[in-house]
C-alpha positions in Angstrom: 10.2 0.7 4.3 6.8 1.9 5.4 4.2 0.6 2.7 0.5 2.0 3.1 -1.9 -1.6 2.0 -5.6 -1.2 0.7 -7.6 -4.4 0.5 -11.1 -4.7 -0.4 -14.3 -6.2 2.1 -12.4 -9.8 1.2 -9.2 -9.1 2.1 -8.2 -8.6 -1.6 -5.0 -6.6 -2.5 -6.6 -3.4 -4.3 -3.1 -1.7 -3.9 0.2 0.0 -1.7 1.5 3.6 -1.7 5.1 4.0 -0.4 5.0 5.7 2.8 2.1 6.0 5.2 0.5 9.7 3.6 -2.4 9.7 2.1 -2.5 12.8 1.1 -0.1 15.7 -0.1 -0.2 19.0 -0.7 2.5 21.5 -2.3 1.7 25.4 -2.7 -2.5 25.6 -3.9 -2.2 21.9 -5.0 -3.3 19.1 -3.1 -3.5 15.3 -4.0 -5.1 12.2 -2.0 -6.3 8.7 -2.0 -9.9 8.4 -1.5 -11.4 5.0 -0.9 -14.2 3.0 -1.7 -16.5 1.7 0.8 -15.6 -1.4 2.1 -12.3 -0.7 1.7 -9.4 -1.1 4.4 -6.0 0.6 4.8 -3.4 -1.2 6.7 0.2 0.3 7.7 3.3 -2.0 7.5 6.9 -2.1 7.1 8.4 -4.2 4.7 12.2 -4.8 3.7 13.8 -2.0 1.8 14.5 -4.7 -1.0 10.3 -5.5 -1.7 10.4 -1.3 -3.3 13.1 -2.1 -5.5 11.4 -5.2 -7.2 10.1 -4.3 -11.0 8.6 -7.7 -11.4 4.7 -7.2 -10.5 3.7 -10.4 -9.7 6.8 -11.4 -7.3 6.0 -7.5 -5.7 2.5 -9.2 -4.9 3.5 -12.4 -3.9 6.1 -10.7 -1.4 3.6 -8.2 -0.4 1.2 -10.8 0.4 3.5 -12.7 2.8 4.2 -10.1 4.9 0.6 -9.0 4.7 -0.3 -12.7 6.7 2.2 -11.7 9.8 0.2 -8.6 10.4 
């Protein structure tokens, strides 16, 4: 699964989008993610099993892991 990662000037998860769009637009509507400075966006694949957590904090701690091969 492609998961789109922004961390703050630390390093610090600020949060993931599915997919690696960032933004969208359909008819005369158009959405985006706008970012702060400082922030980073980072690309990755993860395992098709890390979108079908519902459990927050073991989403992060996965998230993290593979976050430290890249």
């Amino acid at each position: 699964m492609k998961v789109t990662v922004v961390t703050d000037q630390h390093g610090n998860l600020v949060g993931t989008i599915r997919g690696h769009k960032l933004s969208e637009k359909q008819g005369n509507i158009e959405a985006g993610v706008f970012l702060s400075p400082g922030h980073t966006v980072r690309h990755i694949e993860v395992d098709d099993a890390l979108g079908k957590l519902t459990d927050a904090d073991e989403f992060h701690s996965r998230l993290t892991k593979h976050m430290t091969k890249c």
